[in-house]
C-alpha positions as a LaTeX table, in Angstrom:
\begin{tabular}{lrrr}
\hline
Residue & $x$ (\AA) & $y$ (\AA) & $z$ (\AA) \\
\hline
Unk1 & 0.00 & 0.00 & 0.00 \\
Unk2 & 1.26 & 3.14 & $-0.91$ \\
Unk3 & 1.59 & 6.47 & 1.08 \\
Unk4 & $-1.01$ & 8.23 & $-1.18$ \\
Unk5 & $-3.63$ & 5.31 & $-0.90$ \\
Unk6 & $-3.22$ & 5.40 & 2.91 \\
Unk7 & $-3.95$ & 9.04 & 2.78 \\
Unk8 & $-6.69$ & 8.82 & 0.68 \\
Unk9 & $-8.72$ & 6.13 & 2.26 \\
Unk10 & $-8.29$ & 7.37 & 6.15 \\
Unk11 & $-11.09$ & 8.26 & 7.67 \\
Unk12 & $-13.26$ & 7.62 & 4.50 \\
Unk13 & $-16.66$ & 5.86 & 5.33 \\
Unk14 & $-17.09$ & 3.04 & 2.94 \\
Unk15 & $-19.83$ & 0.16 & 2.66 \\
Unk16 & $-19.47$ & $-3.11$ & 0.93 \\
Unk17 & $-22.38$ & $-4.89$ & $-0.34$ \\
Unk18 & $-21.77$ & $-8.49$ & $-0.79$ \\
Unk19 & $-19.03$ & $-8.42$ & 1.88 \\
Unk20 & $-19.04$ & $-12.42$ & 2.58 \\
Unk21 & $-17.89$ & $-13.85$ & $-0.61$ \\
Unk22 & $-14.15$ & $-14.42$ & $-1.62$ \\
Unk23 & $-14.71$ & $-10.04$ & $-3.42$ \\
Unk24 & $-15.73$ & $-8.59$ & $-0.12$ \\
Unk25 & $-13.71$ & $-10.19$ & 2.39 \\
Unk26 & $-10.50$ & $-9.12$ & 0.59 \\
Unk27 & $-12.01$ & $-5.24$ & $-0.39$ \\
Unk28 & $-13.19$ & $-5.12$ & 3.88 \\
Unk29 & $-9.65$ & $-6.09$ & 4.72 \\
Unk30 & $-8.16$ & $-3.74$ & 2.02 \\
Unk31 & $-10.30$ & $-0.79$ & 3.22 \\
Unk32 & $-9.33$ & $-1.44$ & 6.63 \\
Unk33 & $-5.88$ & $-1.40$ & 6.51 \\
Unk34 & $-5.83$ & 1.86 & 4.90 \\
Unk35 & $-7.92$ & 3.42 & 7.79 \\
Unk36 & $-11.50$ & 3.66 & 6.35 \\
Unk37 & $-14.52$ & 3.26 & 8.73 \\
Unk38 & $-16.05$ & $-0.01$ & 6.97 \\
Unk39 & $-19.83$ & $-0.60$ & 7.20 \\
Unk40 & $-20.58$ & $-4.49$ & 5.50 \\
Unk41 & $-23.45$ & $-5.91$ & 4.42 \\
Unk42 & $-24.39$ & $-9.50$ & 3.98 \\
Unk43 & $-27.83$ & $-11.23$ & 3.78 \\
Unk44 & $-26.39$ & $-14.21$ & 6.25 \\
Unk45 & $-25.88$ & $-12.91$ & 10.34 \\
Unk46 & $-23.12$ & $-16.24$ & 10.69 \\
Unk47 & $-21.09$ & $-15.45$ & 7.51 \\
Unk48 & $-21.03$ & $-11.91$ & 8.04 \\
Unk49 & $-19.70$ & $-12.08$ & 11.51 \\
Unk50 & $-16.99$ & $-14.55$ & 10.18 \\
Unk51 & $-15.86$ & $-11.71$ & 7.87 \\
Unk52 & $-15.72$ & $-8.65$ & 10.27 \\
Unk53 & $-14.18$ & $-10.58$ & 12.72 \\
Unk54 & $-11.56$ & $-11.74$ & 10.35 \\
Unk55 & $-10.71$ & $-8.12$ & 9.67 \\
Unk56 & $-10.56$ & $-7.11$ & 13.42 \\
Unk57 & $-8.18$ & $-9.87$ & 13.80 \\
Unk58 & $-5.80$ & $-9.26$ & 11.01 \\
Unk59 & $-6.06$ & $-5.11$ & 11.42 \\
Unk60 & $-5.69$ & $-4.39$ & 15.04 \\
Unk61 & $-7.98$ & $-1.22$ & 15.67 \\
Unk62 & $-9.81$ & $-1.80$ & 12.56 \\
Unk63 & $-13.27$ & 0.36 & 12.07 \\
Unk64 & $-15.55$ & $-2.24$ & 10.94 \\
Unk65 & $-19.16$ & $-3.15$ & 11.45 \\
Unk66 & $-21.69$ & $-5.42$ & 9.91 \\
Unk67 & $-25.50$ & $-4.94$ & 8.91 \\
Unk68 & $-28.02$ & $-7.56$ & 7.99 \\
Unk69 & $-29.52$ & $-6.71$ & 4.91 \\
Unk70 & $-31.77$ & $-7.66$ & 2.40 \\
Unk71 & $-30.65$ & $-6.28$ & $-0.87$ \\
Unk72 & $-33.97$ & $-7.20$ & $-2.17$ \\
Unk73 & $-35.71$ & $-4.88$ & $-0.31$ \\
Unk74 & $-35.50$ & $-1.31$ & $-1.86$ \\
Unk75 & $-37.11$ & 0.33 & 1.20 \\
Unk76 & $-34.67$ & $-1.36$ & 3.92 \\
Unk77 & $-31.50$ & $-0.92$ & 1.19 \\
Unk78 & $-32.79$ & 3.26 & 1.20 \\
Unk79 & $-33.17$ & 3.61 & 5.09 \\
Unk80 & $-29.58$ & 1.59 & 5.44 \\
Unk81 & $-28.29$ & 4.54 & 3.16 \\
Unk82 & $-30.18$ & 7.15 & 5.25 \\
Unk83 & $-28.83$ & 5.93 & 8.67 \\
Unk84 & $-25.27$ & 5.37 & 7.83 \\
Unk85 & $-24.97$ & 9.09 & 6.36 \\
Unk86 & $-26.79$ & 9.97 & 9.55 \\
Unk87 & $-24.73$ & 8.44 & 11.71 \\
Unk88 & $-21.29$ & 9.12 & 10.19 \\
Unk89 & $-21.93$ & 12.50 & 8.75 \\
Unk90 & $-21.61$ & 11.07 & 5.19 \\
Unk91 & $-20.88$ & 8.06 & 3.12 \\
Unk92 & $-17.74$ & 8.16 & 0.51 \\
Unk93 & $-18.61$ & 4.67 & $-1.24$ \\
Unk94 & $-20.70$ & 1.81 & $-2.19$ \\
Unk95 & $-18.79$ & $-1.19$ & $-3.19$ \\
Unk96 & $-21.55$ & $-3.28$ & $-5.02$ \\
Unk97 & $-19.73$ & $-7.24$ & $-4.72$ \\
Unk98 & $-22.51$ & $-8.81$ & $-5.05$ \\
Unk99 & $-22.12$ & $-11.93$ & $-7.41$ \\
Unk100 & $-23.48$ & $-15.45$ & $-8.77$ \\
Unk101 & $-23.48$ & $-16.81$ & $-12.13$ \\
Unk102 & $-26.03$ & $-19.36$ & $-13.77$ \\
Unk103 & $-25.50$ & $-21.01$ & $-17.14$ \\
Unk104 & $-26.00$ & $-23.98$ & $-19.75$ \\
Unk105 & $-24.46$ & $-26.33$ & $-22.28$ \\
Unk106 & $-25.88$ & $-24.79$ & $-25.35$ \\
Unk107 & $-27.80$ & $-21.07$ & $-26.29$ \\
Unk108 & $-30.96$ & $-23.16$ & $-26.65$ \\
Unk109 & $-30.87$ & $-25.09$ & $-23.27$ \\
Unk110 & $-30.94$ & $-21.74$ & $-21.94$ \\
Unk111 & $-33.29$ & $-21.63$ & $-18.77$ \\
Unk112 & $-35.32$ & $-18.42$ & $-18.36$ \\
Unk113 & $-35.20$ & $-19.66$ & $-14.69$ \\
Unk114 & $-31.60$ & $-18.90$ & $-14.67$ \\
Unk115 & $-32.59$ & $-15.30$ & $-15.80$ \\
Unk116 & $-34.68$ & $-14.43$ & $-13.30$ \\
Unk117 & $-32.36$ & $-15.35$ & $-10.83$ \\
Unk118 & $-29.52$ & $-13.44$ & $-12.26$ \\
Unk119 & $-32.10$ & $-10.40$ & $-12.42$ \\
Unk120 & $-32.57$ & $-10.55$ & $-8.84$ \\
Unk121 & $-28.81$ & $-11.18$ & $-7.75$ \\
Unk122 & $-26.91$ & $-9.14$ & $-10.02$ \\
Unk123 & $-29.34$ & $-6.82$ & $-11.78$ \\
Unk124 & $-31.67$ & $-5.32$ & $-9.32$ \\
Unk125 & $-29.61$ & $-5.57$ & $-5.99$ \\
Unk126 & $-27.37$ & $-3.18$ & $-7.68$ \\
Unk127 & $-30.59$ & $-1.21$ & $-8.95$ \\
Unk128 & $-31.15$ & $-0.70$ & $-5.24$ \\
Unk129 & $-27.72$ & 0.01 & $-3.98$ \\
Unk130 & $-27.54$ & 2.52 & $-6.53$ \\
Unk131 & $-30.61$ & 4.19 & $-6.29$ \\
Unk132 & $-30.46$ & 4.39 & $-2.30$ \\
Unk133 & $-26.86$ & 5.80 & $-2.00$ \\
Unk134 & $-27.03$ & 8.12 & $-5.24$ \\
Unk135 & $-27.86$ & 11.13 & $-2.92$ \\
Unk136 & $-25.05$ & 10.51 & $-0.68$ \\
Unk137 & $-22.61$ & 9.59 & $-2.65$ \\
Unk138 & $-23.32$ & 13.00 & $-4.81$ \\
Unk139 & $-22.79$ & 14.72 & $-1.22$ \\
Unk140 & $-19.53$ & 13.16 & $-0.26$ \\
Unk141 & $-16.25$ & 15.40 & $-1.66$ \\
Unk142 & $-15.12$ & 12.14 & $-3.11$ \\
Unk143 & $-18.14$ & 9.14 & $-3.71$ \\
Unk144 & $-17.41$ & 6.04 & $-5.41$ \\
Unk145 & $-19.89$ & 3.38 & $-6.45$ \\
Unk146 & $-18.04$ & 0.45 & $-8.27$ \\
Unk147 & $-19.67$ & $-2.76$ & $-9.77$ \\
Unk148 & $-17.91$ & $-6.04$ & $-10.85$ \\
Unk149 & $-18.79$ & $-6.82$ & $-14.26$ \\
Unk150 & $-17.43$ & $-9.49$ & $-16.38$ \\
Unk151 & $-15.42$ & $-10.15$ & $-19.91$ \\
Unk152 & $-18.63$ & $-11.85$ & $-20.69$ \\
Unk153 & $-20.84$ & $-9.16$ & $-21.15$ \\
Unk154 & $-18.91$ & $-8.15$ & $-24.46$ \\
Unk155 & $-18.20$ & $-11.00$ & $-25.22$ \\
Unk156 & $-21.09$ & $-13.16$ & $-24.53$ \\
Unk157 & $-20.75$ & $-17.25$ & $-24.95$ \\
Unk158 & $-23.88$ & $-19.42$ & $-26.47$ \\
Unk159 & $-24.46$ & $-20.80$ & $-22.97$ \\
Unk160 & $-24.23$ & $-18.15$ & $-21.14$ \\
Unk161 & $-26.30$ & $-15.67$ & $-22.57$ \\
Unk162 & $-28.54$ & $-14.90$ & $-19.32$ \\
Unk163 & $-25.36$ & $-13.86$ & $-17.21$ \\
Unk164 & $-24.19$ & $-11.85$ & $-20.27$ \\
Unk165 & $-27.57$ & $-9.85$ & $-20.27$ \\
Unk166 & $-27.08$ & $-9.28$ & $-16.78$ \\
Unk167 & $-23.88$ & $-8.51$ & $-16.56$ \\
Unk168 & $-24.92$ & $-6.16$ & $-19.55$ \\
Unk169 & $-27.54$ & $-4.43$ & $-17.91$ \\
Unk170 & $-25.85$ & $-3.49$ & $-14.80$ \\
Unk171 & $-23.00$ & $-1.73$ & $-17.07$ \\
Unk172 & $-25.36$ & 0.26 & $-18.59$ \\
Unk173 & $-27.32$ & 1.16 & $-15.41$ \\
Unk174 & $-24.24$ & 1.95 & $-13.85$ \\
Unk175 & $-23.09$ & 4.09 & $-16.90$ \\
Unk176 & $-26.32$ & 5.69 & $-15.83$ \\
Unk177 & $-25.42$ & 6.57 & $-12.89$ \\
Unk178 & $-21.85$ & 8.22 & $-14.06$ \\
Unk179 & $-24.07$ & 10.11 & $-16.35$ \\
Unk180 & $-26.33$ & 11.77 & $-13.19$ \\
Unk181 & $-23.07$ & 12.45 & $-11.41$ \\
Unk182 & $-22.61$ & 14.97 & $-14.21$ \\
Unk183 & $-25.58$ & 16.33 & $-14.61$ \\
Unk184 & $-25.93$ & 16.75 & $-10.66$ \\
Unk185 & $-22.21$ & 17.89 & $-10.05$ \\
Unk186 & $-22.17$ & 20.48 & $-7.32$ \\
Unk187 & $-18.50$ & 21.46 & $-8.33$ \\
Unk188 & $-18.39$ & 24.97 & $-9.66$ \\
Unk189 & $-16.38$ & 24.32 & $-12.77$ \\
Unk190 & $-18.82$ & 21.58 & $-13.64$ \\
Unk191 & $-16.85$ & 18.52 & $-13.03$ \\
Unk192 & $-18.39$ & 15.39 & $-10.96$ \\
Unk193 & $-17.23$ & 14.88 & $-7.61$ \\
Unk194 & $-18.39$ & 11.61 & $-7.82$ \\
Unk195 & $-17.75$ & 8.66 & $-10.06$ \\
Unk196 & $-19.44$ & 5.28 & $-10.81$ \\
Unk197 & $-17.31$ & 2.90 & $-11.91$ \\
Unk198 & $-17.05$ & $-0.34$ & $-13.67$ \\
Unk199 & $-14.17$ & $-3.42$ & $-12.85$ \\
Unk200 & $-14.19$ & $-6.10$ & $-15.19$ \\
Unk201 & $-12.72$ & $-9.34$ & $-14.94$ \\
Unk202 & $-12.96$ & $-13.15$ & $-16.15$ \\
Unk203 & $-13.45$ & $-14.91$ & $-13.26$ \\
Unk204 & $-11.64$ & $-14.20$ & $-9.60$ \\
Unk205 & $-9.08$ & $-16.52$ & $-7.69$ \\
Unk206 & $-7.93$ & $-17.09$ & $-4.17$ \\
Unk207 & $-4.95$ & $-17.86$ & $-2.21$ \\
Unk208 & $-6.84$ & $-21.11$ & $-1.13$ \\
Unk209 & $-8.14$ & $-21.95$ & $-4.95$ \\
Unk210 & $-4.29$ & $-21.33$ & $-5.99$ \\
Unk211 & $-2.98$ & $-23.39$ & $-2.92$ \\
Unk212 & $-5.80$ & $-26.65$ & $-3.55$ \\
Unk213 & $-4.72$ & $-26.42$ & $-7.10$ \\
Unk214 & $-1.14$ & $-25.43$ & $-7.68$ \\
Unk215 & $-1.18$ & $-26.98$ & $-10.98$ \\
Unk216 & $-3.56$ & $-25.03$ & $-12.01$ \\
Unk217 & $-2.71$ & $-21.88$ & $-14.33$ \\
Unk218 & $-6.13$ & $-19.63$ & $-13.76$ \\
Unk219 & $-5.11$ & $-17.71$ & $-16.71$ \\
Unk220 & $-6.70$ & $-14.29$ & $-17.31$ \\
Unk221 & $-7.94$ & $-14.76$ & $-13.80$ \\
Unk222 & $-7.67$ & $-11.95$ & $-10.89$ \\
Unk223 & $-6.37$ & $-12.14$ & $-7.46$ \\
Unk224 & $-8.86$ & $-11.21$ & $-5.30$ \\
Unk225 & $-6.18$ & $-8.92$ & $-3.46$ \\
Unk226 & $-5.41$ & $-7.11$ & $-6.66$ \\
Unk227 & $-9.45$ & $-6.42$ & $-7.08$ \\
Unk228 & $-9.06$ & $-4.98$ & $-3.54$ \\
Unk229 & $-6.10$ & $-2.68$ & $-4.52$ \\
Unk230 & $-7.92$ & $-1.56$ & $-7.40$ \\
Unk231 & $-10.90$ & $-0.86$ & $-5.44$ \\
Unk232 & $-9.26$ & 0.23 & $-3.01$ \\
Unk233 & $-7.64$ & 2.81 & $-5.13$ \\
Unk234 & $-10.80$ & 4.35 & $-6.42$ \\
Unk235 & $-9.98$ & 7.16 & $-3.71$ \\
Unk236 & $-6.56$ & 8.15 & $-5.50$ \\
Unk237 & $-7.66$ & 9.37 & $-8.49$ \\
Unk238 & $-10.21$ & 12.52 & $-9.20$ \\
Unk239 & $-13.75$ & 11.49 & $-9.84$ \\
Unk240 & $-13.65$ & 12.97 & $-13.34$ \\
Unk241 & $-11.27$ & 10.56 & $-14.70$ \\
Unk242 & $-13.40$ & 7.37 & $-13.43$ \\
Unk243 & $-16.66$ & 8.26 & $-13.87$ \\
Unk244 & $-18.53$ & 5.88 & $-16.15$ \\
Unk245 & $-14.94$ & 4.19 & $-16.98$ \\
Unk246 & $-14.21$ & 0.39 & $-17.52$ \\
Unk247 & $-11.25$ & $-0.86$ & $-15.88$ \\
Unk248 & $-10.34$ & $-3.53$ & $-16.83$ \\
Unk249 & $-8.54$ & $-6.39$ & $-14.76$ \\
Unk250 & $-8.12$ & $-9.43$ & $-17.41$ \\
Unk251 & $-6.89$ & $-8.91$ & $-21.06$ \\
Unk252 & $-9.87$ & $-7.48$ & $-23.65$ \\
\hline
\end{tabular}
């Protein structure tokens, strides 16, 4: 970790959505270490407790919390947003890790099934975390939002056409997004303060996925700790240069 990213991230209040998978474990710890006050969220009480209580243990003095939420729920997703600006002064980013994938064998054993819940997981969870902290995030001197998209939605396989469209749709509503931090900058010269931002990757890997399979090349995969970086060093750059930018972790 650099100097600048340290600076950058202390005393920035940060939530992760999707904090318990292999993503938001490694972007809590990230966040921590660089002196953020870190507010997860995680639809299961047991695995979300697991993951704070990793952090505290591997960053002594660590400002983390977790919050039961249901990402499904546009009304509890808004009033999470409400209290967490009310009770820190302000929020500086939404880290939307929320994942899953669904797929088949051929384009025509394609199960609308699948679609449905892909729409639920990955389209409108981030409809709501996006909607909810838009406000804040436009209030902060320096709001990020980022999704996680995938190689797949541009370049979308026969079999896995529903996770494309997803993955598809929540670039473009996040593009959106970018587009209102313009048109809502409070900067006088114009220029957004905040940025919505899109990682994209092929697939993610772990210590413990390299370490069961050392044989194994995971090429064009990413290191979950070099997603955190990145995300991590949303706060080092001005909001004008990543708003409504791909960045892209995996070759084109």
């Amino acid at each position: 970790m650099t100097a600048q990213s340290a600076q950058s991230l202390a005393g920035r209040v940060i939530a992760v959505a999707g904090a318990t998978g292999p993503a938001g474990r490694a972007a809590l710890r990230r966040l921590a270490v660089g002196g953020a006050t870190v507010i997860a969220a995680g639809s299961d009480a047991g695995r979300l407790e697991a993951a704070t209580d990793a952090v505290r243990a591997a960053v002594p003095g660590a400002r983390i919390s977790g919050q039961v939420i249901d990402l499904l729920d546009p009304q509890e997703v808004h009033d999470w947003a409400d209290h967490l600006e009310a009770e820190h002064g302000r929020v500086d980013g939404l880290l939307h890790l929320v994942g899953g994938w669904r797929g088949s064998k051929t384009f025509h054993e394609t199960r609308i099934d699948d679609w449905d819940w892909l729409q639920d997981r990955v389209v409108r969870t981030l409809q709501h975390t996006s909607l909810a902290f838009q406000p804040a995030l436009l209030r902060s001197e320096a709001g990020r939002y980022a999704m996680i998209s995938a190689t797949a939605a541009h370049q979308p396989t026969a079999g896995g056409a529903a996770y494309a469209a997803a993955k598809a749709a929540g670039e473009a509503w996040t593009r959106s997004m970018a587009h209102s931090f313009v048109k809502e900058s409070t900067a006088a010269d114009g220029t957004p303060t905040a940025a919505a931002v899109i990682l994209v990757i092929k697939a993610l890997v772990t210590a413990q996925m390299r370490a069961e399979k050392p044989e194994a090349k995971f090429a064009g995969f990413t290191d979950t700790t070099d997603l955190a970086d990145t995300l991590a060093g949303l706060w080092d750059r001005p909001a004008a240069e990543l708003n409504g930018q791909h960045l892209w972790l995996t070759a084109r």
